[in-house]
C-alpha positions in Angstrom: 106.5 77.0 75.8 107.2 80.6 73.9 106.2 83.8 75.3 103.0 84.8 74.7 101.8 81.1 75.1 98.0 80.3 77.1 99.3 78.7 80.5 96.2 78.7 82.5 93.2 79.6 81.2 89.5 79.9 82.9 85.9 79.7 80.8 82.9 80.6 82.2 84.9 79.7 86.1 81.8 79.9 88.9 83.3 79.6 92.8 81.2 79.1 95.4 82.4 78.4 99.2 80.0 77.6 102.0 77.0 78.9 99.5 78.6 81.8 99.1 79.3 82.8 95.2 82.5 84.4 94.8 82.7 83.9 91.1 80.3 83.4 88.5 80.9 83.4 84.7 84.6 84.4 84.8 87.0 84.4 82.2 90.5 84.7 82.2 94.2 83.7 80.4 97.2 84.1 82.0 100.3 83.6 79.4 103.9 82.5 79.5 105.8 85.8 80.5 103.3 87.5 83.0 102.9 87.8 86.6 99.8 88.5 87.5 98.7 89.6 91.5 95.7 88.9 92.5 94.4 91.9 95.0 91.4 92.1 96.7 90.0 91.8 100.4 90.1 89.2 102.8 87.4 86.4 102.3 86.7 87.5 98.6 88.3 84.3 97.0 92.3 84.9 96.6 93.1 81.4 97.9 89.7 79.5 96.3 90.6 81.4 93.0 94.1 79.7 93.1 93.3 76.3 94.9 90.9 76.1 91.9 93.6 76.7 89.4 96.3 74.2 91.0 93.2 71.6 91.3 93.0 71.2 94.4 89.4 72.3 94.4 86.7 71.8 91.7 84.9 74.7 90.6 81.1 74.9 90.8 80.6 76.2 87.1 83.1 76.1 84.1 86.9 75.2 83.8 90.4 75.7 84.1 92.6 74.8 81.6 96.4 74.2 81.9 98.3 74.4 78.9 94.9 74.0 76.9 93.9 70.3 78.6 91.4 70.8 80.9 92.3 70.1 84.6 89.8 67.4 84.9 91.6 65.9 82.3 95.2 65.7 83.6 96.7 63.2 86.5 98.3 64.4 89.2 101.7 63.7 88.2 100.5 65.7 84.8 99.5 68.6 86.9 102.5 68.4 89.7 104.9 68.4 86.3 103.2 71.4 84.9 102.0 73.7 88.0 103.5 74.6 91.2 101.3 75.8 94.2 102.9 77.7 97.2 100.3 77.4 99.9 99.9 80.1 103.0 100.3 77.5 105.8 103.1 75.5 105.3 102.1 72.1 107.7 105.5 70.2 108.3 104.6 66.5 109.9 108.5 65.8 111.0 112.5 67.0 111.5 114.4 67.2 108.3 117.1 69.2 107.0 116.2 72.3 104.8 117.9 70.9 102.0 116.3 67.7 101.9 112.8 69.4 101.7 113.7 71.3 98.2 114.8 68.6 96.7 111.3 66.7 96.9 110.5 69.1 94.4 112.8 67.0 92.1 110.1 64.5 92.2 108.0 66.5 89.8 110.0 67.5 87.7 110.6 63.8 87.2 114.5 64.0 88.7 113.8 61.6 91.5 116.7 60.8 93.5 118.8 59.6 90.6 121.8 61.4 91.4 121.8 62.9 94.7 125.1 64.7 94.9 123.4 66.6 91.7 119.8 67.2 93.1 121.4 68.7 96.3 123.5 71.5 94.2 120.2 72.4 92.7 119.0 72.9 96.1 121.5 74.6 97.3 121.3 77.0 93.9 117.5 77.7 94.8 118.3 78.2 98.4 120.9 80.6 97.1 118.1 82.2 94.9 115.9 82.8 98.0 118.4 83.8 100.4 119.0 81.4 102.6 121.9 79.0 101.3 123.1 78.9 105.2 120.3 77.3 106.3 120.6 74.2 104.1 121.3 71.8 107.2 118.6 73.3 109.5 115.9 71.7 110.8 112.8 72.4 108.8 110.5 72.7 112.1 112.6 75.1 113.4 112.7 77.5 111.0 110.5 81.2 111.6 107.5 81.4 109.0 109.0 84.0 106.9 112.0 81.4 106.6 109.8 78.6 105.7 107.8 80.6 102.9 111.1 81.1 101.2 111.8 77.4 101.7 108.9 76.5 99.9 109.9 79.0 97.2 112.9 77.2 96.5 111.4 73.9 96.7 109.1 75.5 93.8 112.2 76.5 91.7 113.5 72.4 91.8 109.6 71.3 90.3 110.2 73.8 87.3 106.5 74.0 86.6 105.1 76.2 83.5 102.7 77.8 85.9 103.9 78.9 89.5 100.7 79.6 91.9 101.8 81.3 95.1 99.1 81.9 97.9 100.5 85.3 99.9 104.5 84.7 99.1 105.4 87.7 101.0 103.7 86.4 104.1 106.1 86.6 107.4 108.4 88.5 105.3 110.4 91.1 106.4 110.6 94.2 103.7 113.8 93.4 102.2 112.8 90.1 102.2 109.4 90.9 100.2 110.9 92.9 98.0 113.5 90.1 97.0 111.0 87.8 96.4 108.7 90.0 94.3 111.9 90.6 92.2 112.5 86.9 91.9 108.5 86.4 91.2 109.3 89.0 88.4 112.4 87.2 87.4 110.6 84.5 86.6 108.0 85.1 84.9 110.7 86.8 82.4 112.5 83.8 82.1 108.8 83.0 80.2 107.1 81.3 83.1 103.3 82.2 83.7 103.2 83.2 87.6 100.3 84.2 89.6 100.5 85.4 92.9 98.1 87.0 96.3 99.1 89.7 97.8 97.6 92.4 99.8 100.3 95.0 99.3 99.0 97.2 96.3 102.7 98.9 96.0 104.5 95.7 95.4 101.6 95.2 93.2 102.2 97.8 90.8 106.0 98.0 91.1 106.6 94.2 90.0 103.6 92.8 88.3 103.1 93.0 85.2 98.9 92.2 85.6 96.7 92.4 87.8 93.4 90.7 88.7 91.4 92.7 91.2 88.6 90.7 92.9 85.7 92.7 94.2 82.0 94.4 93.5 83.4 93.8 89.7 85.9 91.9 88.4 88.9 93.7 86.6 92.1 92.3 85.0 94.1 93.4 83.0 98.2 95.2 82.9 99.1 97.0 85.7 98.7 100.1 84.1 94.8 99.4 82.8 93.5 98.4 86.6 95.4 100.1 89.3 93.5 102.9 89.9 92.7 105.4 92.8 88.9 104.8 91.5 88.8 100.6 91.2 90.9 100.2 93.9 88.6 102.0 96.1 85.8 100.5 94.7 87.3 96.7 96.1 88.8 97.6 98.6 86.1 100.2 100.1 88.2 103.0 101.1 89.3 105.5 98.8 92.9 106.1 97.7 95.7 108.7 96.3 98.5 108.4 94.9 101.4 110.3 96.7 105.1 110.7 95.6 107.0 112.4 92.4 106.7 110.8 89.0 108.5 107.0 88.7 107.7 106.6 92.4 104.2 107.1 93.3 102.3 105.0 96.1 98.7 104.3 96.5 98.0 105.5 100.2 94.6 104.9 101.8 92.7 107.7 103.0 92.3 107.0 106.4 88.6 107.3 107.9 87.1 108.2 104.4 84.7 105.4 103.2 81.8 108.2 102.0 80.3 106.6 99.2 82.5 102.9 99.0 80.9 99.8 98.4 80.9 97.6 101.4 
């Protein structure tokens, strides 16, 4: 896979949840090389949009494509080689050790349990990479959620997929915390990986994505620099916005108790 490469691709994508039509007639390529974040309100169709793209969920209208095969075409162990999905929730059934958990993502990637001395330096080298290499004996249950999220980071790093699909990363995170996972986000996706990625903080947003898709009365996408707006992002989120600060570090801050004239 080169830079600049098709990694996930939508045509004509139509999502629909309980009746409800978040999507219709949406088209979309994310490439080898970008990070997208995908902003927009609660209940507007963050997760659906990226359950859809792992496919976990089928659309109601169009496709996704992975790699230019259509999802509907691939097996499981084609997709799980090719995508990675980091859900919200993570739902842990019983007690093992931290490191144990990353290296199921070995399975994958097609490592298996082969060598085992091997596997576990790679997940003590992803553990390193999320911060948290001295939890590698823990029990998983016991872990805080912040804690876990980084877990499942790491376990993400031992599949090695082409496409990395993370439902709220930052969730449970603590800022330094966010900020070093943004920057790993970033790190990947420069390494030539195609990473997409929810979030609800605008700022980390626009200071480590490199595109974003912003879900709302319209659809926009496109580089940071095209769709972060005062104007678009008021017109998603309903509320307008500034920006605040001294050139190379300005914020978009809310204006607090000013929705005259947003969209709903």
């Amino acid at each position: 896979m080169s830079a600049g490469d098709v990694v996930l691709q939508a045509r004509q994508l139509a999502l629909r949840v309980s009746g409800r039509s978040l999507l219709e007639g949406f088209d979309w390529q994310v490439r080898a090389g970008e990070f997208w974040c995908v902003l927009g309100r609660n209940g507007i169709g963050k997760s659906s949009l990226l359950h859809a793209a792992a496919g976990l969920a089928k659309p109601a209208g169009g496709e996704f494509l992975l790699s230019g095969a259509p999802l509907s075409s691939l097996s499981a162990m084609q997709m799980a080689r090719r995508r990675g999905l980091l859900l919200q929730q993570q739902h842990d059934a019983f007690s093992m050790p931290v490191a144990d958990a990353v290296m199921a993502g070995r399975f994958a990637a097609g490592g298996g349990w082969a060598d085992e001395n091997e596997q576990r330096a790679l997940a003590l080298a992803a553990l390193a990479q999320v911060g948290l290499p001295h939890l590698a004996s823990s029990d998983l249950l016991k872990l805080s959620g912040g804690e876990r999220q980084r877990v499942g980071i790491a376990t993400l790093l031992l599949q090695d997929p082409r496409l990395c699909l993370l439902d709220e990363p930052t969730s449970h995170q603590d800022i330094s915390a966010q900020l070093d996972v943004m920057g790993l986000l970033r790190s990947l996706a420069g390494e030539g990986r195609a990473v997409v990625a929810s979030c609800h903080d605008i700022n980390l947003a626009r200071r480590f994505a490199t595109h974003v898709l912003l879900l709302g009365p319209q659809v926009r996408q496109g580089t940071v620099a095209e769709v972060m707006c005062p104007d678009w992002l008021g017109e998603a989120f309903g509320c307008r916005f500034s920006m605040v600060g001294a050139a190379g570090a300005e914020l978009f801050v809310p204006d607090a108790g000013d929705k005259a004239g947003m969209t709903p």
